[in-house]
VEXMI-50518 format. One record per residue: residue in one letter; x, y, z of N, C-alpha, C in turn. Coordinates in steps of 0.2 Angstrom, whole numbers, plus 5000, padded with zeros to 4 digits. Layout:
BEGIN
AXYZXYZXYZ...
***
This chain:
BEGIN
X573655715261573255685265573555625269X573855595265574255535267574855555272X575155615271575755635275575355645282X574555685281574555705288574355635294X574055585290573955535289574255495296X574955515293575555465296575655525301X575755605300576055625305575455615311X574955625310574355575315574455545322X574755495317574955415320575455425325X576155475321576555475329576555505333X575855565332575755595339575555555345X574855515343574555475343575055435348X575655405345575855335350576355385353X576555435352577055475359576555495363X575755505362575255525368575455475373X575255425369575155345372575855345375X576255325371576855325377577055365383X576955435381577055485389576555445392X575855435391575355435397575455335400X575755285395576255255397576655255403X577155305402577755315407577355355412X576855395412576655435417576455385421X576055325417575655295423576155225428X576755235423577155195426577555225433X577555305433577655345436577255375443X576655345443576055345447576155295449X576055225446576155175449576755165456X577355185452577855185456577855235463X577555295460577455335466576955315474X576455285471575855245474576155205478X576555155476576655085479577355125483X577555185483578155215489577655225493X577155275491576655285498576255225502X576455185496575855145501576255105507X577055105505577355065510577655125516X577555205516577455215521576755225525X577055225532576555205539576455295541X575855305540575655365546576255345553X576455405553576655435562576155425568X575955405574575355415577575055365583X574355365583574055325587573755295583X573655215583573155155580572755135583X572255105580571855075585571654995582X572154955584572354885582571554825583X571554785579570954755583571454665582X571154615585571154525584570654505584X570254485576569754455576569654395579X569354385587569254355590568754325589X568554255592568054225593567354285597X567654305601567154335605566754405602X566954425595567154455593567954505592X567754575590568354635590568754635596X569454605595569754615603570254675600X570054725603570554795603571154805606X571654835605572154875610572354935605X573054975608573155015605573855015602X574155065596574855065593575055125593X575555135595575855205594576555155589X576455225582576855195578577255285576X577755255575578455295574579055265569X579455325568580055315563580555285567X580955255565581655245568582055225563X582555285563582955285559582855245552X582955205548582655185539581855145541X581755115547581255075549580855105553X580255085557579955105563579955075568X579655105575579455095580579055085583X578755035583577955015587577854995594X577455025597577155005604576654975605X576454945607575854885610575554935617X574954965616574954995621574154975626X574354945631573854915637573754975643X573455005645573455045651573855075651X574255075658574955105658575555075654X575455035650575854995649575955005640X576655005640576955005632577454965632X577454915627577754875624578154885619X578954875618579254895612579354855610X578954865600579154815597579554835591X580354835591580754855589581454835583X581154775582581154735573580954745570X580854785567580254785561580554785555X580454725551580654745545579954765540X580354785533579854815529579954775522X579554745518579754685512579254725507X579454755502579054785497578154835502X577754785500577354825503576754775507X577454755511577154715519577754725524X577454715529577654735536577654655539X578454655544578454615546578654615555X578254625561578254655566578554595572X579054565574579054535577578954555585X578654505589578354495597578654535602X578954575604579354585608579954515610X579654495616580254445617580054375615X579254355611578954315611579154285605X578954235603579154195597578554195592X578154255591577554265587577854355582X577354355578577254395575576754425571X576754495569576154515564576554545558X576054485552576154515547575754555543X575854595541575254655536575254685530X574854675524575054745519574954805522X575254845520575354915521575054965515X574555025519574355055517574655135521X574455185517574555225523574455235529X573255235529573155235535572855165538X573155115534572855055537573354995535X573454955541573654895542573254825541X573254775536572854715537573254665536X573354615540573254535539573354485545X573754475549573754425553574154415560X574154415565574554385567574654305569X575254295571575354225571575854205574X575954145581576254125584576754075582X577354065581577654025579577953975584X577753955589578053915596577553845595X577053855592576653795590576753745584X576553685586576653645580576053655576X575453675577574953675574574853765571X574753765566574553835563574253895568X574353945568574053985573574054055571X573754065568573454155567572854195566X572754225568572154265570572254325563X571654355561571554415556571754475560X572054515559572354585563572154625556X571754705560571754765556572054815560X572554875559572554915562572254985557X571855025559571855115557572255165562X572355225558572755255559572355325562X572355345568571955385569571555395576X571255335577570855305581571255295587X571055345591571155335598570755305604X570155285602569755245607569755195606X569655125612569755075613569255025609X568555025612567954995611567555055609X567155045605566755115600566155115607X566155195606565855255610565155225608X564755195614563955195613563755255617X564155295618563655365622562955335625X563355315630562755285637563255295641X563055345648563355345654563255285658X563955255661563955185664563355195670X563255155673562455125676562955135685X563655135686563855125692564755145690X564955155696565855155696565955075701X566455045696566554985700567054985700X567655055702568355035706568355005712X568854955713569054905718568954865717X568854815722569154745723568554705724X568554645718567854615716568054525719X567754495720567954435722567654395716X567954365712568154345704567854245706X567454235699567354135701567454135691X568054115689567854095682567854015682X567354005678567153935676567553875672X567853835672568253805666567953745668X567553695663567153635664566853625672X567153575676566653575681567053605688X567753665687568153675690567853745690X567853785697567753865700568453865699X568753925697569353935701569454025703X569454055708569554095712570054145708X569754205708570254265707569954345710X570454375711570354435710569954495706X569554515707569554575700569554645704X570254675700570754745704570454795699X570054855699569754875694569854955696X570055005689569855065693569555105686X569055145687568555155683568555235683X568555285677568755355676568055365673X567555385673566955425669566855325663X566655325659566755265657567355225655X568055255655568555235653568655185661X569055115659568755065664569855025664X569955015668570854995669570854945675X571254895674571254835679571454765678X571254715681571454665679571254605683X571454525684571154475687571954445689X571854415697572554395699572154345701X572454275699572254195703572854185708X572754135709573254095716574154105711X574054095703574654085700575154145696X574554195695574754235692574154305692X574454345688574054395683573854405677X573454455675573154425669573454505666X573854535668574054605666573854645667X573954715662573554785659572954775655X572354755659571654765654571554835653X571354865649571054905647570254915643X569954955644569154945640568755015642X568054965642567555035643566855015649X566455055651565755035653565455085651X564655055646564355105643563655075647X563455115650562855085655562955035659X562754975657562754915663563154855657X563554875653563854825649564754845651X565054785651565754805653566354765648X566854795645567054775640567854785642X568254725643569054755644569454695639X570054735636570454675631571054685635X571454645630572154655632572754625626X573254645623573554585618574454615620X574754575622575254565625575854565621X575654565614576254525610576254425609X575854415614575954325616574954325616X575054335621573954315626573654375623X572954355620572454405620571954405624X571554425627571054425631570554485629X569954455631569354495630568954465637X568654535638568254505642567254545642X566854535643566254545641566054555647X565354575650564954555655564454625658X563954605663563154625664563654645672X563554735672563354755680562754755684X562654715689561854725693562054745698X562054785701562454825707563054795710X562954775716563654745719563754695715X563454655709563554615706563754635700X564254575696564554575688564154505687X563854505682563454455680563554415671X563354355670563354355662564154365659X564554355665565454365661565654315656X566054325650566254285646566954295646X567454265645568154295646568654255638X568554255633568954235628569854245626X570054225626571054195626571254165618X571554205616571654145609571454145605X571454095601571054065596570354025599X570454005604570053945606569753955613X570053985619570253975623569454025626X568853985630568354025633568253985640X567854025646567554025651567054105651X566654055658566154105659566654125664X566254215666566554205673565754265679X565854255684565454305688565954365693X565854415695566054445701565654455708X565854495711565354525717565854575720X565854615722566054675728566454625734X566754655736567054615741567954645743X567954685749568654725749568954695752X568754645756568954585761569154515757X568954505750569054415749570054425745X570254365750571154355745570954295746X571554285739571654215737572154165744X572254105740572654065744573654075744X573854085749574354095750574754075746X575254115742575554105737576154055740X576554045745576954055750576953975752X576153945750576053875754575853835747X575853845740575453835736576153765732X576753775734577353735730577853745738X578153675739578553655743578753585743X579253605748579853515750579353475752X579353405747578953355751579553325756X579353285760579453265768580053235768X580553225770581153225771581953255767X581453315765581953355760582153425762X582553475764582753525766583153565760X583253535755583653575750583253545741X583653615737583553555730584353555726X584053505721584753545715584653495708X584953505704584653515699585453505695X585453465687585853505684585953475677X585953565674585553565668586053605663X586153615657586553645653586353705654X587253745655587053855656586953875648X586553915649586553965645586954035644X587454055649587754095649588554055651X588654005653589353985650589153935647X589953925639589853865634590053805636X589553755634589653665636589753675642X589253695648589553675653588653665658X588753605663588153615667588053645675X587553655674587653715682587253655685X587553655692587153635698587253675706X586753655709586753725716587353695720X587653625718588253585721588753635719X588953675714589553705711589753745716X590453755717590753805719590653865720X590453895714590053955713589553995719X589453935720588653955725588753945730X589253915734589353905741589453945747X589053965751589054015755588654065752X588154055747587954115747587154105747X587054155746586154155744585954135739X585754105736585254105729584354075728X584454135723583854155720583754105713X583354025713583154005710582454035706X582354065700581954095696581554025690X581153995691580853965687580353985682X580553965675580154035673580154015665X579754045658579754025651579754075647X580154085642580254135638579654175635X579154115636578354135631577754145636X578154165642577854175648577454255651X577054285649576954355651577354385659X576754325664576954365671577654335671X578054295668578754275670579354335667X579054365661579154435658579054495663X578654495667578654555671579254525679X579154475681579554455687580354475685X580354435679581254445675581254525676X580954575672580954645673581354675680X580754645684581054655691581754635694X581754575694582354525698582954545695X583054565687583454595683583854675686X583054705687583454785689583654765697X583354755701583554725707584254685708X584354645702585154615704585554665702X585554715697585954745697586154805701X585454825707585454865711585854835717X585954765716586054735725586654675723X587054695719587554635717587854625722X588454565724588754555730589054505730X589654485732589754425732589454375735X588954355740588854305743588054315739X587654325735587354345732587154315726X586754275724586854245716586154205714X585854225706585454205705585454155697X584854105698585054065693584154075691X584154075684583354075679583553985677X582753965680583053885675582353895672X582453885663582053915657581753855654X581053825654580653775652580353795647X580753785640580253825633579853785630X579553785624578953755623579253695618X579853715617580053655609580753615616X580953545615581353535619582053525613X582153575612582553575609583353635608X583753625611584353655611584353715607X584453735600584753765598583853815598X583453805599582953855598582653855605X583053825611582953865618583553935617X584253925616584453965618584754005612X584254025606584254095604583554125609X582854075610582554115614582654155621X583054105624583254135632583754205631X583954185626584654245623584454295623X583854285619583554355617583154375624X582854345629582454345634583054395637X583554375639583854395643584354445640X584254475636584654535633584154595631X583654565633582854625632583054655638X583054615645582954635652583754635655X584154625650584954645654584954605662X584754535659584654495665585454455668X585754495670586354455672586454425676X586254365676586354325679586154235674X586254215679586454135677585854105674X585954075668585154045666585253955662X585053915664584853865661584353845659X584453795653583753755651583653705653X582853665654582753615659582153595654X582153595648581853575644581153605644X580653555642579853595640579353595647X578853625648578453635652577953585655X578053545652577453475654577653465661X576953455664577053435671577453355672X577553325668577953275668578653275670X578853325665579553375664579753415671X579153465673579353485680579453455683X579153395685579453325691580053315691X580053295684580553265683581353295686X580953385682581853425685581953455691X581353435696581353445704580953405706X581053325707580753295711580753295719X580953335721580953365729580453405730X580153425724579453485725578853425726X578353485727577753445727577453435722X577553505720577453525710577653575710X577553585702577853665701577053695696X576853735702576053755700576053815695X576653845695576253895691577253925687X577053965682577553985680577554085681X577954115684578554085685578354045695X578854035696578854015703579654035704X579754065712580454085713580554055721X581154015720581553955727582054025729X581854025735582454085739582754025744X583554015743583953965746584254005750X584653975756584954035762585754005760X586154035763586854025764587153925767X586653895770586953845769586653815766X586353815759585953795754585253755756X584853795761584453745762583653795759X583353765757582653795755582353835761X582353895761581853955766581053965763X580953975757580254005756580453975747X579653965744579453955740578653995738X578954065734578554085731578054075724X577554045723577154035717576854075713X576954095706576554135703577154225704X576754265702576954325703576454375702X576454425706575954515704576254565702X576154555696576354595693576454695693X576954745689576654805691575554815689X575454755685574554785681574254775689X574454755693574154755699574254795705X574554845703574554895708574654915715X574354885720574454885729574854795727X574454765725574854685724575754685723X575754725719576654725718576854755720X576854825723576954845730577354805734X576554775737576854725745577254695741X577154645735577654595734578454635733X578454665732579054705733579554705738X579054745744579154745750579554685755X578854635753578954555754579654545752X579954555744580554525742581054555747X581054605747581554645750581854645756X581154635760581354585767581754515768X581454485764581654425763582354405762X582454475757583154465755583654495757X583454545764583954565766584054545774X583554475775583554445780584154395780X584154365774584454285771585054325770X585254385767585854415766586254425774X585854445778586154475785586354405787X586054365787586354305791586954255791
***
């Protein structure tokens, strides 16, 4: 009895030990899957103030890591860092200085994004699911109205209107477009209209936006527009195919007894050395002064532009300079970010720092202006270095007919300054 006693026992702890190692074995299996990502479409959200701000992710393999896209409208963003830390995910901005981190599930991502360009803390709750291919959830209500076209836009900010655009084009209830003021655009919105309610987001890698509001016929009524963490205005619309904003072309210029600028600020494309439009280099030619900041959206779609274009139209008498206003005034963290700005866009051309954005700062590094209202802004200079035009802001491709003409526009302009 006593023998069988003890043989008992060591079945007993060999049970226990296989089921032990099995579950060690589960474990370890578990925590492989959990750190891989579904292949696919996501439907990502930002716990906004305003509530759910949605976009979409197309996630893929790339080679030992993945491949994510940030998907607004037309528009796909490659975010192409991604490393993988046990079982979290760490997704850097595109060319922004932010990030999303997340534990990793198969079909689900959760935790935060977060901006790093600030001195103060900044991160918002991020989920994505795997699977989900609608934007805003389906209320199966057909919309009340099609409000494709051109809206005359008043958003609110304390006791100030300020004037916009609303460029809109509307499929059954799937809703695409965007908002241009006098300085910029507001991008790839994408969203829905279910009845007489109208829902568009947007998140860039950098800006989030959401926007809300009531269709009354020609009218958009009850608009809320939320940015950020923090960042809200009301806004209204109305119909209107006839209203533009103010001249972009009159908005920054030479105060009174000035016909040129210059400037001279450390390159970021040769070492220890400063560039100014007095140099050599520039004499006799044309230049394309780009004013513009690495944490900049629509400075990000101009750069796109200006980039494939100077390699389309290189020359000798020909020559462009980017002077880069980042958020930290600080050397060695302007130019890993310009570095990288400019190797996303194979932007060849000349680029300096002129330190941070404060309207102080702008003054200061073009006192010959009247201001510098908006980022980006682009100084087109002629052959005897004297200022021709000073363009404000930029429209981007999310605006459609708008970046067109502005295209048009450039092209003219530059092949006028060139011939002469």
């Amino acid at each position: 009895m006593k023998i069988l006693h003890v043989f008992l026992f060591f079945v007993l702890v060999g049970l226990l030990a296989c089921q032990s190692e099995n579950n060690s074995e589960n474990q370890t299996e578990n925590k492989v899957q959990d750190s891989e990502i579904q292949q696919g479409t996501w439907r990502a959200i930002l716990k906004s103030q305003g509530g759910d701000l949605p976009f979409g992710l197309e996630i893929s393999q790339k080679d030992n890591s993945y491949l994510m896209y940030l998907l607004n409208g037309e528009e796909r963003l490659a975010l192409d860092e991604i490393r993988i830390e046990g079982d979290s995910i760490f997704v850097p901005m595109h060319i922004f200085d932010a990030q999303i981190v997340a534990h990793i599930s198969p079909k689900k991502l959760r935790g935060y994004f977060q901006k790093l360009d600030t001195e103060e803390e900044y991160k918002i709750d991020f989920l994505a699911e795997f699977g989900k291919n609608y934007r805003f959830e389906n209320q199966n209500i057909e919309p009340i109205s099609n409000i494709s076209g051109k809206w005359k836009t008043t958003f609110q900010v304390e006791n100030r209107e300020i004037p916009a655009i609303g460029q809109f084009d509307q499929k059954g209830s799937k809703l695409t477009g965007t908002f241009m003021t006098k300085t910029g655009d507001y991008r790839y919105l994408e969203g829905s209209i279910f009845g007489d309610s109208l829902m568009l987001s947007c998140f860039d890698g950098s800006h989030s936006y959401l926007f809300k509001a009531k269709i009354e016929g020609d009218k958009i009524v009850n608009g809320e527009f939320w940015s950020g963490k923090t960042g809200y205005r009301q806004w209204v619309a109305e119909r209107d195919e006839n209203f533009t904003l103010e001249d972009p072309e009159k908005i920054t210029f030479l105060k009174e007894g000035f016909e040129s600028i210059d400037f001279k600020f450390p390159s970021l494309t040769e070492a220890n050395k400063l560039i100014s439009l007095k140099d050599e280099k520039f004499k006799n030619k044309v230049v394309l002064v780009q004013i513009l900041g690495t944490w900049c959206p629509n400075c990000m779609d101009e750069t796109a532009f200006l980039a494939d274009w100077y390699q389309q139209n290189k020359r000798e008498d020909l020559a462009m300079i980017g002077m880069a206003f980042e958020l930290k005034d600080d050397w060695n963290y302007a130019e890993k970010r310009i570095t990288k700005f400019r190797k996303r866009f194979q932007a060849d051309y000349d680029f300096v720092f002129a330190g941070t954005p404060s309207k102080e700062n702008r003054q200061k590094a073009l006192p010959m202006l009247n201001k510098i209202a908006a980022f980006p802004t682009t100084i087109f200079i002629d052959k005897s270095g004297k200022v021709r035009k000073i363009h404000t802001g930029f429209s981007g491709p999310g605006t459609g007919e708008y970046y067109t003409q502005f295209k048009a526009e450039f092209e003219e302009t530059m092949q006028k300054l060139l011939a002469e």
